[in-house]
C-alpha positions in Angstrom: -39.4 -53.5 -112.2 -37.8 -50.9 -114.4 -39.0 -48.1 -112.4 -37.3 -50.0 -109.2 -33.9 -49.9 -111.6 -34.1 -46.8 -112.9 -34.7 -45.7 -108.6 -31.9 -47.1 -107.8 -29.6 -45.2 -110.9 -31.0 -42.0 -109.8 -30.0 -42.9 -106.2 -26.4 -44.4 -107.0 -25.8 -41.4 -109.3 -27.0 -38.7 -106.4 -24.7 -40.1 -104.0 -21.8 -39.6 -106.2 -22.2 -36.4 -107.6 -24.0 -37.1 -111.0 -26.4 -35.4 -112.5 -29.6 -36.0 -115.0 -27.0 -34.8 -117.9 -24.5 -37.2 -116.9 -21.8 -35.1 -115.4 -20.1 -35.7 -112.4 -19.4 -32.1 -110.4 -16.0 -32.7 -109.4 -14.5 -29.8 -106.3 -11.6 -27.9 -107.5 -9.5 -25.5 -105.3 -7.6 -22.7 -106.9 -3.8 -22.7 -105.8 -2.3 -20.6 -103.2 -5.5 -19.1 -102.3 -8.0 -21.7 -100.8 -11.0 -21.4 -102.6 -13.1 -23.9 -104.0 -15.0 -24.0 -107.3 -16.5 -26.9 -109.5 -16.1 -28.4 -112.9 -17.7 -31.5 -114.0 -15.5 -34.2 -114.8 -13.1 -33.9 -117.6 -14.3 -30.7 -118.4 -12.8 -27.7 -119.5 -12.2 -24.5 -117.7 -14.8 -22.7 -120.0 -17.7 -25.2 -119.4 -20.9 -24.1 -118.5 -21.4 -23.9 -114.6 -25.2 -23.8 -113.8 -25.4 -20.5 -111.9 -25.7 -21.8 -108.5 -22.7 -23.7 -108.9 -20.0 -20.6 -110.6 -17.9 -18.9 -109.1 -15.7 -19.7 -105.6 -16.6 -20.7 -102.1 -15.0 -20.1 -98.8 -15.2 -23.7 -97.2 -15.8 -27.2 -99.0 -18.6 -28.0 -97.4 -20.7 -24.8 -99.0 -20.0 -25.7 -102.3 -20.6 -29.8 -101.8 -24.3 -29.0 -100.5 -24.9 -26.7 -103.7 -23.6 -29.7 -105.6 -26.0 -31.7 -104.0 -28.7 -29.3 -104.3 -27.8 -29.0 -107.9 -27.9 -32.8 -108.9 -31.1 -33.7 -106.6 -32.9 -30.9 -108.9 -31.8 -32.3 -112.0 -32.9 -35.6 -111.2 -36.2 -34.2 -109.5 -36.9 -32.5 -113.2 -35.8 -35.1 -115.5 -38.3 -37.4 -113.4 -41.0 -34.7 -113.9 -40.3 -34.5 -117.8 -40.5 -38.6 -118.1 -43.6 -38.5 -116.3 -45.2 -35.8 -118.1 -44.0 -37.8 -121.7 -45.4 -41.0 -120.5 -49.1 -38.9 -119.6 -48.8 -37.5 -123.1 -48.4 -41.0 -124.3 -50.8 -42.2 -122.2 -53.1 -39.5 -123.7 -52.2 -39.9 -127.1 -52.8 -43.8 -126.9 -56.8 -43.3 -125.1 -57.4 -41.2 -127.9 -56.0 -43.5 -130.9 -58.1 -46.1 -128.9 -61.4 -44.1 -129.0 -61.2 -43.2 -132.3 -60.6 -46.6 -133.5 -63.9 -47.5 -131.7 -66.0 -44.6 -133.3 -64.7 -46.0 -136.6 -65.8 -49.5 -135.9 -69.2 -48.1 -134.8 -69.8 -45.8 -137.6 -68.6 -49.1 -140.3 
């Protein structure tokens, strides 16, 4: 079941901006001249912007679907770390496990 919960996070957290890091990419537009850039929430003007995010864009919609990009590849690589840790684990554990048996052999 967890795996089914933690699904459903990642899914919630997609839809509304939110990446693997926990910040939500909020769209800015720069006064007077109609341009859009991003920040994540309650950050400051001299946060770091991942570099397919700095800068401005022309139309809202450009910079929404490099949002999304950006948050669906967060999530995509934190799932690929957690799943490479729990194989290490995994690993780690069959290992312990066969060396306690040679030990109980060899005794």
């Amino acid at each position: 079941m967890p795996n089914q919960e933690f699904s459903l996070d990642r899914e919630m957290n997609i839809q509304n901006n939110v990446d693997a890091t926990g910040k939500k990419w909020v769209i800015h537009t720069e006064r007077g001249r109609h341009l859009f850039y991003t920040l994540p929430e309650g950050a400051r003007s001299d946060a770091v912007i991942p570099d397919r995010l700095k800068g401005m864009f022309t139309k809202r919609m450009y910079l929404l679907d490099e949002i999304q990009r950006h948050v669906h590849d967060s999530w995509e690589h934190a799932d690929a770390i957690k799943l490479k840790n729990e194989r290490k684990a995994q690993a780690a554990k069959e290992a312990k496990r066969g060396k306690a048996n040679e030990e109980t052999r060899e005794g």
